[in-house]
N, C-alpha and C positions, 0 to 999 in steps of 0.2 A: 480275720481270725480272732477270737473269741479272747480275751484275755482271763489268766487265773490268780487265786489269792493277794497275794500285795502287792500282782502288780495290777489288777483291776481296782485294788484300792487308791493306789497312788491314780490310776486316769482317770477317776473319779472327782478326786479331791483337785488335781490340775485344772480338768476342762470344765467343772462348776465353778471353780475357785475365774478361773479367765473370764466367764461370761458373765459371771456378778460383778464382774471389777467393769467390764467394760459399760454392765447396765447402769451400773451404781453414777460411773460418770454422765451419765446423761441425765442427769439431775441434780448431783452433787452442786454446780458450780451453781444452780437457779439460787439456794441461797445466798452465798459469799460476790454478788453481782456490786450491792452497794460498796464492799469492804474493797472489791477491784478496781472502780470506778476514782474510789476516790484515793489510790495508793498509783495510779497512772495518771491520776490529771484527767480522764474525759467522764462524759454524762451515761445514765442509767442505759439511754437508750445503745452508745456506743459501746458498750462494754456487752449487750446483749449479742453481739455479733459472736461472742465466744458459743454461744448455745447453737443460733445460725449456723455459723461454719462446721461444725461439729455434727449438725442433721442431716447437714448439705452430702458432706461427705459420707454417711450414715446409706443413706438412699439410693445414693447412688452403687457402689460399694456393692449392697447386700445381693439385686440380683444377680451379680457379676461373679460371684463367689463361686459357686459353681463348676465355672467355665475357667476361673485363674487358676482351682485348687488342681483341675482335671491338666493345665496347663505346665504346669509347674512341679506337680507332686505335690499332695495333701500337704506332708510333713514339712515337707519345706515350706511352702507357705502358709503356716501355722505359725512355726516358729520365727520367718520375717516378720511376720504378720506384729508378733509378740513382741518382738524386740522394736518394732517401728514404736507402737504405741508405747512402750514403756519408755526410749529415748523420746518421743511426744511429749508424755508427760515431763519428763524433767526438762526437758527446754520451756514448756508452759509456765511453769515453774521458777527460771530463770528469767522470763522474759518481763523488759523493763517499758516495753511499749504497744501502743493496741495494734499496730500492723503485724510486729512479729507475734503477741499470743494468738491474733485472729488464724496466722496459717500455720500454727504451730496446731491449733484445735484444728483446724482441718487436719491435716497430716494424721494426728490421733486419730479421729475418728474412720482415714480410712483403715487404718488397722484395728481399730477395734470393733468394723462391722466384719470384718474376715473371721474374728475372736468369736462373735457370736456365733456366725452361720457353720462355724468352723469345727466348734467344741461338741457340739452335739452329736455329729458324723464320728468322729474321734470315739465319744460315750458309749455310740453306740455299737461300734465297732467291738468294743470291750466286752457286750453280753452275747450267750449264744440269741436267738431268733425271736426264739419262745418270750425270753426275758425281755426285751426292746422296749415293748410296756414300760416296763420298771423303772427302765432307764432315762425313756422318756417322762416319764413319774417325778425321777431326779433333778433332770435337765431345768422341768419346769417350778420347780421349787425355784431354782435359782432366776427364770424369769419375771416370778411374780417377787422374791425378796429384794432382786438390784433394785430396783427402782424406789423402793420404799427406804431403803438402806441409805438413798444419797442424800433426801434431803434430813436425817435422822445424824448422818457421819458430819457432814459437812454445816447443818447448825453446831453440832459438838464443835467442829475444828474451831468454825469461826467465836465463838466466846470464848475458847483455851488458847488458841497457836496464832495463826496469820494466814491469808487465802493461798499461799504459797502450796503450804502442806494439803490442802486438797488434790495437789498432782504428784505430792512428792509420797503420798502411801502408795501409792502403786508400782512405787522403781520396786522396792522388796519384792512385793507380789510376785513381778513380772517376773523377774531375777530366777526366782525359785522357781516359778511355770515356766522358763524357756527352760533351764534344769533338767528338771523333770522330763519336757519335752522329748528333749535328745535323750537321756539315758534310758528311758522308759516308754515310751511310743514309737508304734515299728510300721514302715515303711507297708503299705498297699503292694503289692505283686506288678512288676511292672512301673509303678509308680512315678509320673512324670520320664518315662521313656519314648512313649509316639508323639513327642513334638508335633514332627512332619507329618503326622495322619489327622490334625488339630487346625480345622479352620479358622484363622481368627476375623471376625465381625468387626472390621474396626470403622464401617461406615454406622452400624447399629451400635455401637457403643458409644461412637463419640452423640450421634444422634441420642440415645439414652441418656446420657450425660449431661448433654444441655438442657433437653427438656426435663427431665425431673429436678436438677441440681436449679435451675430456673424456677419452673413451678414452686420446690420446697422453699425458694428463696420470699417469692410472692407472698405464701401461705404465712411464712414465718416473721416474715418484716411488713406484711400490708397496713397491720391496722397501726403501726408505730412511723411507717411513713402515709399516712393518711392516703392509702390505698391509689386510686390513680389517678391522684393530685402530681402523683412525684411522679420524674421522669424512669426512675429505674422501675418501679414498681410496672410504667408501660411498658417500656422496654424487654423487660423480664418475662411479660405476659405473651407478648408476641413472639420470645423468644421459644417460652414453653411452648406454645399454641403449635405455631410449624413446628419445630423440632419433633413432639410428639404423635403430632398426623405424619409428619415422615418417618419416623421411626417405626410406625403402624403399617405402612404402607411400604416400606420396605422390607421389616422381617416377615411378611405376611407371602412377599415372591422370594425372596433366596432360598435354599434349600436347607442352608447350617445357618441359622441364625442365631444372634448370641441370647438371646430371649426367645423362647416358642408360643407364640399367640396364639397358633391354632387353636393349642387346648381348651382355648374359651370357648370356643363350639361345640365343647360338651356342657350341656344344661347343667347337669347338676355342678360342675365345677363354676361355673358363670354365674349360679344362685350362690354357692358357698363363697363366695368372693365380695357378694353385697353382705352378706354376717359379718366376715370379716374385716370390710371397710367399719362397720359397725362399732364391732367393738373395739378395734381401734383407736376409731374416736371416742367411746366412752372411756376406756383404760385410759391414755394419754392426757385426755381432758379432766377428769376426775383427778389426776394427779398433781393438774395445774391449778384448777380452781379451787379445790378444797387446802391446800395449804394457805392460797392468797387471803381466801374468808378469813381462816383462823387467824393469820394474823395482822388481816388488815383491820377487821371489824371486831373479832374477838379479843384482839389484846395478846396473842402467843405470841414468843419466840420463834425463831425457828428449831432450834433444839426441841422446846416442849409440841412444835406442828411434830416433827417428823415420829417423838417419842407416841405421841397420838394415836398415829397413823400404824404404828408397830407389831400391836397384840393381837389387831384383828387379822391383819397380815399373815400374823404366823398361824392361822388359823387354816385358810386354803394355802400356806406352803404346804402342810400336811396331811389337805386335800389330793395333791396332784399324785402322788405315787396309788393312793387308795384306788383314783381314776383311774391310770395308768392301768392297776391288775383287773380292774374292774373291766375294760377294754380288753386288755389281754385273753377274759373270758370268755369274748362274745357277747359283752353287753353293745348294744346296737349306738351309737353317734347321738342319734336326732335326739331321744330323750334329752341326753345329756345339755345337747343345745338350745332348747327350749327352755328346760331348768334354769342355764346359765341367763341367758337372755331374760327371763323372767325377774332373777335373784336381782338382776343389775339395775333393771327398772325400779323395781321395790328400792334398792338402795336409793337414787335419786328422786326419789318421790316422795323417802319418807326424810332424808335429807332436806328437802324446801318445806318442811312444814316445820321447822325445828327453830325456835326465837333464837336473840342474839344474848337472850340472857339465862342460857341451859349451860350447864356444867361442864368439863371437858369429858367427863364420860359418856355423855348422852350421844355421841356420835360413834361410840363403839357400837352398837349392837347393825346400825344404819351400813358401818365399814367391815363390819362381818360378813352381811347380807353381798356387799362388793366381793369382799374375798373369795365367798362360796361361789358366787356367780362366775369372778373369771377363769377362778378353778376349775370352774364344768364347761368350758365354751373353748380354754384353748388348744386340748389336744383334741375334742371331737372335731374341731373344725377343721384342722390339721387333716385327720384322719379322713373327713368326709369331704374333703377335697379333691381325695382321689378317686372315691366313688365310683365305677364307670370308664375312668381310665385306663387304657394298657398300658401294662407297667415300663415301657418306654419311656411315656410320659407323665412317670409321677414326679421327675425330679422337677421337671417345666413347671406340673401343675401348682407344685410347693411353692417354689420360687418364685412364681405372678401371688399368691396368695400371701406370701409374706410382705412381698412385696406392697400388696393394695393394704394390708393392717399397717404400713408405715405411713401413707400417704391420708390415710384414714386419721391417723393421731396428730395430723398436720394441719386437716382440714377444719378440725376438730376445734386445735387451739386454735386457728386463724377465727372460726365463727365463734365459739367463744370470749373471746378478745371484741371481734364487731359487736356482738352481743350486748356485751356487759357496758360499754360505752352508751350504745343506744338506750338499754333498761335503762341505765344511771343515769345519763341527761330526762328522763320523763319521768321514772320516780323523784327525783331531784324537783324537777317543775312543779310535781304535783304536791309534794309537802312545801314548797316553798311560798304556793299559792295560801296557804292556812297558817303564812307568816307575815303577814302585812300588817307596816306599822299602822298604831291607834285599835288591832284585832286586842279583844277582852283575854284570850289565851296566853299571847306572844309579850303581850306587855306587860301582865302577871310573872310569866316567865323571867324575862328580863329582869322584871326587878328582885325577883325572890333570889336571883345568881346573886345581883349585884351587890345587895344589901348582907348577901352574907359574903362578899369578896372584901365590903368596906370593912365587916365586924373582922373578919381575919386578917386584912392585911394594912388597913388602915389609911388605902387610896381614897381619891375624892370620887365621888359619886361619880362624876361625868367617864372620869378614866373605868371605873368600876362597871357602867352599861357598856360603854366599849368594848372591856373583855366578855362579858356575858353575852353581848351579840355574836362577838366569833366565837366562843363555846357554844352556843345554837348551831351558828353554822355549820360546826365540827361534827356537831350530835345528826344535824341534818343526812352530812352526806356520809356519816358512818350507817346510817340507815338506807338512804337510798343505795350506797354499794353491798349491803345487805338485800337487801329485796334483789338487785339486780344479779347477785350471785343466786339467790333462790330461783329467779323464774329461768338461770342457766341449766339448774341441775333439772328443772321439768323439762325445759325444750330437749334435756341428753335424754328423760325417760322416755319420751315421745318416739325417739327413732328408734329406740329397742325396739318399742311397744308396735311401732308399723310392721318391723321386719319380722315377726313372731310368725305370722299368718304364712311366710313364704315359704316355709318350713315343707309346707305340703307339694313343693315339684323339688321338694329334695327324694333323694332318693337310698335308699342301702344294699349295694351289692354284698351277698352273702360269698367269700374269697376263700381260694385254695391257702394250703399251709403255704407255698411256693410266691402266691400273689403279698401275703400278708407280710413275708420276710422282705421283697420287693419293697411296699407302700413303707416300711421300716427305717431300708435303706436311704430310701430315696428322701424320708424327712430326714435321715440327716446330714445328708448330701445339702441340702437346699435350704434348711434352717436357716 
């Protein structure tokens, strides 16, 4: 049932306000990694497992929402949901060692994948049929702001506060959204009362569970443990490997399974699902690489990456509702899809042609071009997912589709990360090759540093080319990880640029007013 006046304003302001907090952390902590690392005693790489365990639980989590809310009753587990991750957060918070923040991040994150998938359903609940659009318009404001939000909040905290207070803004949050919750969001009809009529899948789950929570572990930790050099990194791979041909091979014969495969034996849901891996990987990898550039090679902060990264941002935040009504009229998916796909490539394309000596603004007009693009690509995809389906199966078809854009952002940064290691070692050879001692370049070079290190600083010559040769070297590989982030953002425009063409076994079913309330529900059921 529909909600009216203040109290549609209040589940508005709760279930965006929930989903930004829970986006915002999945990036927040990438900057304040150094400032954890060495406030616990361990190395860059150990302290990464906060991000890890955090996605792990993420993934796994998100298909399953579905089946716990139907389980359980929505409201109820919204508001566990709510109170897990906000006592999450503040044990993270408290925690004085990397075992307890690593399951203290898990723990968060699985309530705060119930948050996302969760709030939408809620939002949407709030408008009558016709409006859903709009809603969805809203929802996604707040998908494209978390993310941009955490690493923008969390350079702030870290040059003002301590990494602590990156988990401790969200106890208030929370506080106020479980609130809210209870006084003001009203229980579904029936609501978590047919227990007994509720199959539970608990050989598809746990099979779910290892193989993706496995896979995302590979994806996420390969290139930092030199992929399958280490024994986990094997072990993980064979874990995913069977786990997920039996979980395929299992929900594919039971009759209630807790995931519906079949759907993918509708074409056009099974094309919409390679888009989707897609942009996944470009949204999630865009997010990772373009902060590292700015401040590895560029010279930024993290405050000044995140402030960067802000304005273009709020550009397709104020995209998504226009889509939304725009959709609500009849504007047909594929366009939209195209456009986006298109805008996303332009983005990385005109991104690798940009020196390392252009201004901080010269990547605005480049991160516009992103903004407009995921702003047109992520409700039509949404919507053209169901395509074809009966409406049975739109919440399944949602659900594998969210699904494949997490798995997409995983894949994304795992090659990425292979990537930029492999550019870097052979741009690295290749300028180093045009640095050998006695070359007429390198030894002009050298000494034009050193001779003005001696007139500044008044060392003897010899100490003096010593420091000029590591400032080369410095200069070297600030260049070669320059190149090697460029030729990342062309290999991200290349896979837009393949899947463009597949467009054409997509298809647009023309939907009753009955079907379109349906395809409504069921995004947000399955968000």
């Amino acid at each position: 049932m529909s909600a009216k006046g203040f109290a549609k304003f209040i589940i508005v302001i709760t279930t965006v306000s929930a989903a930004v907090m829970e986006l915002i952390d999945t990036s927040i902590v990438n900057v304040a990694l150094t400032d954890m690392a060495g406030s616990l005693g361990v190395s860059i790489e150990d302290i990464s497992w906060v991000i890890t365990s955090y996605a792990i639980a993420n993934v796994i989590i998100i298909p399953l929402t579905g089946f716990l809310a139907e389980y359980f009753g929505r409201k109820n587990y919204y508001l566990v949901s709510m109170i897990i991750f906000t006592l999450a957060s503040y044990m993270c918070a408290q925690s004085t060692g990397l075992v307890e923040i690593i399951v203290w991040r898990f723990v968060q994150g699985v309530g705060g994948g119930a948050l996302l998938s969760t709030s939408q359903a809620i939002l949407f609940d709030a408008f009558e049929p016709q409006d859903r659009p709009v809603a969805s318009g809203l929802f996604g404001m707040g998908l494209v702001l978390g993310p941009t939000l955490g690493p923008t909040l969390g350079g702030y905290i870290i040059e003002h506060t301590s990494w602590p207070m990156i988990f401790m803004i969200n106890i208030p949050v929370g506080i106020v959204a479980t609130i809210l919750t209870y006084t003001f969001i009203d229980k579904k009809p029936n609501e978590g009362k047919n227990k007994k009529n509720i199959h539970i899948d608990y050989n598809g789950i746990i099979l779910l569970a290892a193989g993706i929570g496995c896979l995302q572990f590979v994806l996420e930790r390969g290139e930092s443990e030199d992929w399958f050099s280490s024994n986990a990194i094997r072990i993980c791979s064979v874990i995913a490997a069977v786990a997920l041909v039996g979980f395929i091979w299992y929900e594919l014969r039971i009759k209630n399974p807790a995931v519906n495969l079949r759907v993918l034996g509708n074409r056009n849901l099974a094309f919409t699902t390679i888009f989707t891996f897609v942009t996944g990987l470009g949204l999630f990898t865009s997010v990772f690489v373009y902060p590292v550039l700015a401040q590895r090679v560029l010279g930024y902060t993290a405050y000044e990456t995140g402030v960067a990264l802000l304005p273009p941002t709020l550009i397709g935040v104020f995209m998504m509702p226009v889509i939304g009504r725009a959709m609500a009229k009849g504007v047909p998916s594929i366009p939209f899809v195209v456009m986006g796909l298109s805008l996303f490539a332009a983005y990385c394309w005109l991104t690798s042609t940009l020196s390392p000596d252009v201004g901080k603004w010269a990547f605005f007009f480049p991160l516009a071009l992103r903004a407009f693009g995921m702003s047109m690509v992520q409700l039509p995809l949404i919507n053209q997912a169901v395509a074809g389906l009966e409406p049975k199966d739109y919440a399944s078809g949602i659900a594998l589709n969210n699904m494949i854009r997490q798995l997409g952002g995983a894949f994304g940064i795992a090659l990425a990360n292979n990537y930029i290691a492999h550019r870097y070692a052979q741009h690295r050879s290749d300028l180093v090759a045009n640095l050998t001692e006695g070359a007429a370049n390198f030894t002009n070079t050298t000494n034009t540093i050193a001779q003005g290190l001696v007139g500044k600083t008044g060392t003897d010559i010899a100490s003096a080319t010593h420091t000029a040769q590591a400032m080369i070297s410095n200069m070297v590989d600030r260049q070669a990880y320059y190149l090697s982030y460029l030729d990342t953002f062309r290999l991200i425009s290349l896979f837009f640029i393949a899947v463009i063409p597949l467009v054409v076994f997509l298809k647009t079913k023309k939907k009753s007013a009955e079907e379109q309330a349906a395809v409504k529900a069921a995004m947000a059921e399955s968000h």
